[in-house]
N, C-alpha and C positions, 0 to 999 in steps of 0.2 A: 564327510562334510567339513565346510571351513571354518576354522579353529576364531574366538574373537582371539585379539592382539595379548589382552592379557592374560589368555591360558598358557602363551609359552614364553614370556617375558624373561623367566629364570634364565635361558641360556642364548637372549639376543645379545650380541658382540658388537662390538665398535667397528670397521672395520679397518681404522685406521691401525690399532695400535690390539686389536684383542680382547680388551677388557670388557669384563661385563659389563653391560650398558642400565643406567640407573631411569626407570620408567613413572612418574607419578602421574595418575587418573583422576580425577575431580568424582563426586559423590556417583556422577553420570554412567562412567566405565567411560568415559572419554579422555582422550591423553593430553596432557599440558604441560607436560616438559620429558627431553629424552635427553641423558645430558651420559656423559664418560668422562675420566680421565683428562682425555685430550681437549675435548669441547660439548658443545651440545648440535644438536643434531634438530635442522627444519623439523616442522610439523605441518602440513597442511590437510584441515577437513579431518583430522584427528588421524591418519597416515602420516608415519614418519619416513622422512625422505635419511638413508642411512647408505650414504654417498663416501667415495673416500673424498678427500681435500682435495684430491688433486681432479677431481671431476668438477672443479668450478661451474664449469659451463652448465653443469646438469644441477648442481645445489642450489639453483633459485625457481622462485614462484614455485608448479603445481606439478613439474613435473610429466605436463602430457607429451601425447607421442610425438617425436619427430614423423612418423608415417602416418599417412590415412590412415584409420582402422572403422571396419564396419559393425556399426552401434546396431543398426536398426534388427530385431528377430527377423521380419520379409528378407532385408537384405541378405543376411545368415544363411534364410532359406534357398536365396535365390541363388545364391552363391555353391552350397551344399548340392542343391541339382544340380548346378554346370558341372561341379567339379566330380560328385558320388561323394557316397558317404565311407567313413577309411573304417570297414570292418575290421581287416584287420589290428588295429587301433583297439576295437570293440573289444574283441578276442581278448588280446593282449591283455586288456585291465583286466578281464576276470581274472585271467593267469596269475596277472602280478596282485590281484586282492587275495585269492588263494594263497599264493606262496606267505604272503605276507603273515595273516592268521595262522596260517602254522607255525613260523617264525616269532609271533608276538603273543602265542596263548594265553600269559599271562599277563597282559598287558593291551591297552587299545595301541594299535599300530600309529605313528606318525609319520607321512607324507608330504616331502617339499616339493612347490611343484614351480621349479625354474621357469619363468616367461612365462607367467600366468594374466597377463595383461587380455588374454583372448584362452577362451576354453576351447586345449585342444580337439582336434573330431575325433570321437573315439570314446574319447577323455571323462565323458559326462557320467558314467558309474561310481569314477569316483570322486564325484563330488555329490553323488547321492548315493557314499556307503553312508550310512549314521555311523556305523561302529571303527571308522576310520577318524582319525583329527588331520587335516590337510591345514600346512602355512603356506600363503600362494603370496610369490612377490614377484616385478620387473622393472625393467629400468624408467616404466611409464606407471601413470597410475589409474588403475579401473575401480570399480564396484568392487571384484572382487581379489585386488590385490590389498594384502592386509600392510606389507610395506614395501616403498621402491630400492632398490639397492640394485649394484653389481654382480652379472656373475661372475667377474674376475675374483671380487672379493664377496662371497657370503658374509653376510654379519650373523653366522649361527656358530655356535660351542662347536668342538671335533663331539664326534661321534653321538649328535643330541638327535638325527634322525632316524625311523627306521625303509622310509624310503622314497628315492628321488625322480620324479618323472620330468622328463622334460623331450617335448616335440617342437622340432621346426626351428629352433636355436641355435644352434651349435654354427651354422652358416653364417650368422650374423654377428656373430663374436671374434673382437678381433683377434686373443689368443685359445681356441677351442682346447687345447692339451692345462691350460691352465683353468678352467672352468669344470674340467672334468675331476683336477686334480681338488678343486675347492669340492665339488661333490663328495667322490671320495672321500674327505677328510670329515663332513660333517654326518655322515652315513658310521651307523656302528658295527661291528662287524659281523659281518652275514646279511648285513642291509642289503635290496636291493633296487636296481636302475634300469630306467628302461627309456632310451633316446630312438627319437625318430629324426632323421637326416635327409637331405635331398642328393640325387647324385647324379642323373641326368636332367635339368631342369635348368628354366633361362633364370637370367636376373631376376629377384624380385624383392622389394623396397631396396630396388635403386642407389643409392650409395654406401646403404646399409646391411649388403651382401658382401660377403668376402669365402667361404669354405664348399668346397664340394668333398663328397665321401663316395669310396668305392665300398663294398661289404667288407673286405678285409680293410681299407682304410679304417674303416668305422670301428672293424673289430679291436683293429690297434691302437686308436683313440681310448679304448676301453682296457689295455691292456694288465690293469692292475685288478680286474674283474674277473672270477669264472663265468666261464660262457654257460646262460640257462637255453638261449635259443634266439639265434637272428634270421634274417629273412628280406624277402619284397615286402615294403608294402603297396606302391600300385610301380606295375610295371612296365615294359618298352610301350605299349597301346599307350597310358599316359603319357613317358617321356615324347613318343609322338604327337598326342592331343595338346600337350606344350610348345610343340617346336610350331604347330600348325599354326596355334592362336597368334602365339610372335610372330611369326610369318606376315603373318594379316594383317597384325597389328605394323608392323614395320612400312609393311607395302602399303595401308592406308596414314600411317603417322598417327590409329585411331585407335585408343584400346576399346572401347567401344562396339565397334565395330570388328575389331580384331575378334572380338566374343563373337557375334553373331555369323559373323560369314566364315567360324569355324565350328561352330556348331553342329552341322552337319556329318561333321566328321569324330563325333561323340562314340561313333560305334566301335573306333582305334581299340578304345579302351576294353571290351567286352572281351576282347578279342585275347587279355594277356591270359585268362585261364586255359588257353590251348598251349601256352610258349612257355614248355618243359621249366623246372627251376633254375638249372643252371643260367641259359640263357636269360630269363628274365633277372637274374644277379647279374647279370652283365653289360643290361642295358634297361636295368631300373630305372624308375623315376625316384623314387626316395624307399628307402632301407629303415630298418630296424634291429634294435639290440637290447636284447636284457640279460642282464649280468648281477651280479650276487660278488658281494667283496668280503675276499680271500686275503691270506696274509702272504700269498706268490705274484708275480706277475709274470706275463707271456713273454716269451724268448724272443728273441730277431728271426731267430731258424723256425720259431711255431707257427708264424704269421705266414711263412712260406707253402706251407701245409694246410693250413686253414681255408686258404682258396676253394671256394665254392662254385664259383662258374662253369662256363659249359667249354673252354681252353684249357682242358688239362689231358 
């Protein structure tokens, strides 16, 4: 469940310079000044906007999304049927609530959960563990983002988490290796991470796309990680159900419409649990990986070896 702002105050960071960041609450538990070192730091609606300096453009007003994002639960819904719902995702949390509780026995587990602007699919267990404390922040601000920040620069202590989930990000980040690397560092060790990535799939939010991952890409993004288990999560049937709707969409100039008159060909998708593993890592629609931080990282030669597809 989500943590309020002032259970994990002790180890929020500046991120310009480090320092631990000085937080005071009015009698309410509401916040009225967030100040470090260097400066202090917006507030708005009692979320602290904890930007570096050189994010000007992003350090004023509320912070909302450059991108549409859909508020409405229908819309969620309606979205959720065109698209299916990412079992795999499902799977995954328990895995990673598991591992976690055996890792944190004596202790309740703590989970960051990168670009929580939107509750990933999948995702929703754990934000209904109770015996979990989750910090959710992004570069925008929701309900349930408790502050905005970068993920170039976390503003959390090294090693103050016990683990990082982040889906559907990693593409829209301009330096993905340095975001992984801020992971890592606030992750304690034997923490674990679990990223979902896109790798066959068109544009999407528009200027705000920049990375694609192959499995061994991904893996090697991860490379300062032991490998607990990577994977499809939907596979060529989607990257196809993708490529159709753009189609549509292109040929009518209608996203709209691009939905509907591909719709029919919803069935692509049903179709990946017949296409063996290898091949469906070869021509995924988005991949997954969780990993557990180690004090090694993977070789230039392991990555070669690592290769899971159906070309070997």
């Amino acid at each position: 469940m989500l943590c309020k702002l002032g259970d994990f105050t002790d180890f929020l960071i500046s991120p310009d310079d480090g320092e631990r960041l000085s937080l005071v609450f009015d009698e309410t538990g509401t916040l009225i000044d967030c100040s470090s070192p260097v400066r202090k730091f917006k507030i708005y609606q009692g979320v602290p906007i904890l930007l570096p300096l050189r994010s000007v453009e992003h350090d004023e007003g509320d912070a909302i999304s450059l991108v549409p994002r859909r508020r409405h639960p229908a819309l969620r819904a309606i979205s959720r049927f065109i698209n299916g719902a990412n079992r795999v995702a499902e799977v995954n949390a328990q895995q990673f609530l598991h591992l976690l509780r055996g890792e944190c026995k004596d202790r309740r587990p703590r989970v960051l959960i990168v670009g929580a602007g939107m509750i990933g699919d999948g995702s929703e267990l754990l934000y209904e563990a109770a015996e979990v404390d989750l910090i959710a922040f992004d570069i925008y601000r929701t309900e349930q983002v408790q502050f905005v920040a970068d993920a170039h620069k976390i503003p959390l202590a090294d090693g103050s988490v016990d683990g990082v989930w982040i889906q559907a990000v990693l593409e829209h980040v301009i330096v993905p290796e340095q975001v992984v690397d801020e992971m890592h560092r606030v992750l304690r060790d034997g923490g674990l991470v679990y990223s979902e990535t896109p790798f066959m799939q068109q544009v999407h939010e528009g200027r705000f796309d920049f990375q694609r991952f192959s499995e061994s890409g991904h893996r090697w993004l991860f490379r300062k990680f032991d490998l607990i288990d990577s994977g499809v999560v939907w596979g060529p049937g989607w990257a196809l159900q993708w490529s159709i709707r753009y189609f549509f969409w292109g040929l009518t100039r209608s996203r709209v419409l691009g939905i509907m008159l591909s719709a029919p060909f919803m069935f692509v998708r049903w179709l990946d649990r017949f296409i063996p593993r290898g091949f469906g890592s070869d021509g995924a629609s988005n991949l997954f990986f969780m990993g557990k931080k180690m004090g090694r990282e993977l070789a230039s030669d392991d990555i070669i070896s690592f290769y899971r597809g159906a070309q070997r």
